[in-house]
N, C-alpha and C positions, 0 to 999 in steps of 0.2 A: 320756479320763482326767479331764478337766474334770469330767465329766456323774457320773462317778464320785465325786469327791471332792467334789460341790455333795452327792448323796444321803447320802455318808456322814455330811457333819456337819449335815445336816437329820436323819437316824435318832439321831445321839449326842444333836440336843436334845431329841427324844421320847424317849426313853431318861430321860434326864435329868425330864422330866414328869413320865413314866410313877412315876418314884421318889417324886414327890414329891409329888403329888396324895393318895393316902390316907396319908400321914401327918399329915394334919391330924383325919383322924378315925378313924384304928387303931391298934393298939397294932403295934411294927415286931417280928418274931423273925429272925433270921439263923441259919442254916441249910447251911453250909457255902458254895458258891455262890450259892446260893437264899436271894430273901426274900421272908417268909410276913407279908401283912397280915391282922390280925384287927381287925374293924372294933369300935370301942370305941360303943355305944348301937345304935339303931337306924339301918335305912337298909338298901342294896341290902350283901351281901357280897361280902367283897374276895377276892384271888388271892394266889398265888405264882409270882414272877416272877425272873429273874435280877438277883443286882444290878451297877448300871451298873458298867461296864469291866474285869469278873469278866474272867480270862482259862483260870483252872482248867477243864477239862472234864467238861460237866455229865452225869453218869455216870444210869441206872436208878435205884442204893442210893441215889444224894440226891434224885433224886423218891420214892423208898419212902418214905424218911424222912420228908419232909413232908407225903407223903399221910397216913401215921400221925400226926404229929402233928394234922394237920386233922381226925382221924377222933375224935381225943381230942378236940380243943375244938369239935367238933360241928360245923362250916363245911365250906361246899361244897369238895372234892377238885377245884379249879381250877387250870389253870398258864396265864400268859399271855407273851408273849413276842414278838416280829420276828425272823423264820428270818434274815437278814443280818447281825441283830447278832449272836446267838445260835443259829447251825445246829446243834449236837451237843445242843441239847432234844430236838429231833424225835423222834431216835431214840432217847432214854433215854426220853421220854415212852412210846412207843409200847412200848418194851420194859418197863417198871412197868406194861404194861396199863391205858393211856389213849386212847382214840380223840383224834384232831388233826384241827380244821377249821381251814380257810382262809382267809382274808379278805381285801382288797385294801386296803393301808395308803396313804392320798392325803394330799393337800397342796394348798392354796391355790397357784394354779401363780404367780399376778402379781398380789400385795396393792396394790402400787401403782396396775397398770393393771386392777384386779377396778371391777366395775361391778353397783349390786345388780337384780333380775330385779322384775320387776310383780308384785302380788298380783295371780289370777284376779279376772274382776268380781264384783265385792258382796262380797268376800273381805277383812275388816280382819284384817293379821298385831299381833300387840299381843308388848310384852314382858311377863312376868307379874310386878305386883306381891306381894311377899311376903304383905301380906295379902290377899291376892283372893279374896274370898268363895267363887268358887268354883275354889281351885286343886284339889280334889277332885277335880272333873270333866276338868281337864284330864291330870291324871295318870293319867286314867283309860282316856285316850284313848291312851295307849303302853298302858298293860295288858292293853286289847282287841288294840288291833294286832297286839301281840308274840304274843297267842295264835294270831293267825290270818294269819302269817308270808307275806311275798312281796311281788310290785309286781302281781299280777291284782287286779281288784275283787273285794272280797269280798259277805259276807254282813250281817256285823257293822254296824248303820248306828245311827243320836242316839237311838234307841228306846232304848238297851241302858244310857245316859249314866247315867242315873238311882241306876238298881242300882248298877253298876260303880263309882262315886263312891262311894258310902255304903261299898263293901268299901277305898276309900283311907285313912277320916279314921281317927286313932288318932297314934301316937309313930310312924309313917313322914310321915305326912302335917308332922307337927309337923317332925321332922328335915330333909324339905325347903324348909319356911318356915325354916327358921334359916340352912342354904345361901344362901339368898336373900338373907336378908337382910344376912348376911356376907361377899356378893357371890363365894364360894366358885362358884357356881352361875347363869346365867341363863339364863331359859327362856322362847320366844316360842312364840306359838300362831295358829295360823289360825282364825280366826270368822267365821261366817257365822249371819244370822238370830239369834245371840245363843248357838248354841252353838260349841265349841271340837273343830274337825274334824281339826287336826292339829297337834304340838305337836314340841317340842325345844331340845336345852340346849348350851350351852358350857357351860365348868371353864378359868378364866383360871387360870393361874401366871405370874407374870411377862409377857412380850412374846410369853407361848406357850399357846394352849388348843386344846382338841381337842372336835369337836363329837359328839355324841351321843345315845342319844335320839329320832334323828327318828323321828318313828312318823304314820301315817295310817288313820283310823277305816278300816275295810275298806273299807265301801259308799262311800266319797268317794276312794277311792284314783283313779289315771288324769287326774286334774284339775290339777296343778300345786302340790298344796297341801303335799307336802312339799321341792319346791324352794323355796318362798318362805317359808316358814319357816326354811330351810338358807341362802336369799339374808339373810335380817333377822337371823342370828344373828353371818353373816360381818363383817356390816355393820354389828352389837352392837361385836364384837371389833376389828376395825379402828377405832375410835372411841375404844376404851379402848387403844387402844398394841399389839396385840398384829401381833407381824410372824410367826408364824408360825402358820396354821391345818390343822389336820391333823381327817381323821375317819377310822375304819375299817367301811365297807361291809361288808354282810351278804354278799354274793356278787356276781359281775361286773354282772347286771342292774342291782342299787341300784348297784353304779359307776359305768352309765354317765350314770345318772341324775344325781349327783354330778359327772360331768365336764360336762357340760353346765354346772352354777351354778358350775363355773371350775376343779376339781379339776383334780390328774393323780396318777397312783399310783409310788409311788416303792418299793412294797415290799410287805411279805403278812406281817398279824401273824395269830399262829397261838394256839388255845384247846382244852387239850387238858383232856377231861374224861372221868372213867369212862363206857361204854356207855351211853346210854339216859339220862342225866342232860338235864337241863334246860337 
């Protein structure tokens, strides 16, 4: 019962976050149970989520509903959610005809007794200044990763930096130098030889941020380099006050990679998106 009621009000203050996070830069709609962020400029688009301590049950007809609406303001047909807090999604999701994946929802297990991990050798982790000449490149370094998904080495290696960068700079690149510098956002990265091999962010609110982001160029994957960027982000966040750190894993593999830099998972938030979306 302990173990019980320590998870519950560790989920209520992610809950609580999760609300609060893109209302700094979406516009909020409300939605019967459901709230629908539309992200207000540029930047990554937001979701539709339950709002915190709803207790109505979340039926099919109110994801129809939102999905129409999203389909009107032209944003991704997204829902995000924690099946513990919110288990009657699932199956409205699934029945509005939305595919639902899985993810393993962790926690910083003992911020107290947390200790940070070495960079691999030759390896400087750096925090990224908002003006860093080249934060192109480093953003660039999740855009490859993400396309070429997993913990095997890949293909993808610093040849690629170049290109990849020049497709960041524009009002995305600008929108997250303004994060930065409004401390909305920070983001550290792994370097070696001068370029930026693996990269990732916290998003502080208050005594609570959630890490995200970590990404590792394919060809450098198996090396350490997104635990120690995961270790220097934890160790960002604990310095600014934050006593609660949370991330959510791609799948169990990047979990366990996760619990190793000190994780444990407390839950499984779930992203339910039409077929074949992105």
């Amino acid at each position: 019962m302990r173990m019980d009621t320590e998870h519950g009000e560790l989920l209520a203050r992610i809950e609580r976050y999760y609300d609060a996070v893109p209302r700094a830069r979406a516009r909020v709609e409300e939605h019967g149970p459901l709230t629908l962020f539309v992200r207000e400029g540029p930047g990554w688009p937001y979701y539709a989520r339950p709002r915190p301590g709803e207790t109505e049950r979340i039926t099919a007809e109110h994801v129809r509903r939102v999905r129409q609406r999203q389909r009107e303001l032209g944003v991704p047909e997204s829902f995000e959610w924690v099946t513990e807090v919110t288990p009657s999604l699932r199956q409205a999701a699934e029945a509005a005809g939305l595919t639902v994946a899985e993810h393993p929802l962790m926690v910083l297990a003992d911020p107290e007794a947390w200790r940070p991990l070495p960079a691999p050798e030759g390896v400087e982790i750096r925090l990224i200044d908002p003006d860093a000449p080249d934060l192109a490149t480093v953003l660039a370094v999740a855009a490859l990763a993400f396309v070429e998904l997993g913990t095997q080495v890949g293909r993808t290696g610093r040849e690629t930096l170049v290109w990849a960068a020049a497709e960041q700079e524009g009002p995305l690149l600008d929108a997250q130098r303004e994060l930065l510098r409004e401390g909305l956002s920070v983001t550290a990265a792994a370097y070696e030889h001068g370029y930026p091999l693996a990269v990732g962010t916290h998003q502080p609110v208050g005594d609570v941020t959630e890490i995200v982001g970590v990404a590792t160029l394919p060809a450098e994957r198996r090396r350490g380099l997104g635990s120690a960027v995961t270790s220097r982000l934890v160790q960002d966040a604990l310095a600014r006050g934050c006593r609660l750190v949370f991330l959510t894993a791609t799948d169990e593999d990047v979990a366990r990679v996760y619990a190793r830099v000190g994780f444990r998972r407390i839950g499984t938030a779930l992203i339910a998106e039409p077929p074949g979306a992105a």
